[in-house]
FIGUNU-12100 format. One record per residue (C-alpha): residue number from 1; x, y, z. Coordinates in Angstrom, 2 decimals. Each point is the difference from the previous one (the first is absolute). Last residue first. Layout:
REM residues N
 num       u       v       w
 NUM       X       Y       Z
...
END
This chain:
REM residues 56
 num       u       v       w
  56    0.08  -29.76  -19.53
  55    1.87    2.79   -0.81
  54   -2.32    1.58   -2.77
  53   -2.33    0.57    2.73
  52    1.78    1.15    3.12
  51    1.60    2.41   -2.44
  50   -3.08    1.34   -0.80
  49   -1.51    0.21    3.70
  48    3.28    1.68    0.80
  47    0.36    2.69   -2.58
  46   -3.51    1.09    0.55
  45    0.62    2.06    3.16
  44    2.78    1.92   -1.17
  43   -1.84    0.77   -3.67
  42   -3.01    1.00    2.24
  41    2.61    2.15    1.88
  40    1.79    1.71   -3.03
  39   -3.42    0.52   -1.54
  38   -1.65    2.11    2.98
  37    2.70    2.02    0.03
  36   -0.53    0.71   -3.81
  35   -3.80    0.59    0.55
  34    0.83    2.45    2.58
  33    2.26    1.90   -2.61
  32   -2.98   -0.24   -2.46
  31   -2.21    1.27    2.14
  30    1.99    2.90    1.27
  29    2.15    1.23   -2.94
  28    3.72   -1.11    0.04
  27    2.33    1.56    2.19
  26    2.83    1.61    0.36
  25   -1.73    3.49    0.09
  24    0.50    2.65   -2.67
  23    2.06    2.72    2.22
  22   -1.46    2.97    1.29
  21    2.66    0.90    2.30
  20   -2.11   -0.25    3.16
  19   -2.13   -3.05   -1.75
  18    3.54   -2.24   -0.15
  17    0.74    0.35    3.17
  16   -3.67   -0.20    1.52
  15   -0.10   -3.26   -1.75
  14    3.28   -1.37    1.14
  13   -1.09    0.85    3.33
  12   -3.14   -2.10   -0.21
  11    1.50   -2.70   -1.36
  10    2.69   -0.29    2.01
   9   -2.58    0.01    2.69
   8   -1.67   -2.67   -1.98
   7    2.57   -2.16   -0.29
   6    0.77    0.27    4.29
   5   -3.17   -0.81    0.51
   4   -0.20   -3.18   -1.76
   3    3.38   -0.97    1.10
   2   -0.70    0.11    3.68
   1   -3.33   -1.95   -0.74
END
């Protein structure tokens, strides 16, 4: 939980960094950078019921 916090207050500061000198944000748009996240962890998740199946 540590970690979680601690990603988004570098988040959060990173933000305010880059809005204070009007910088594009590092960032993709919302929805589809939510979408992304949401991706890499189905992908995580999936990896082992897969290779539980074409190992056996």
């Amino acid at each position: 939980m540590a970690v979680a916090f601690a990603s988004l207050g570098t988040g959060l500061i990173v933000g305010l960094i880059f809005t204070a000198f009007k910088l594009p944000l590092p960032a993709p748009p919302v929805f589809a950078g939510i979408m992304g996240i949401f991706g890499i962890w189905a992908g995580s998740e999936l990896w082992p019921f897969l290779a539980g199946i074409f190992t056996k």
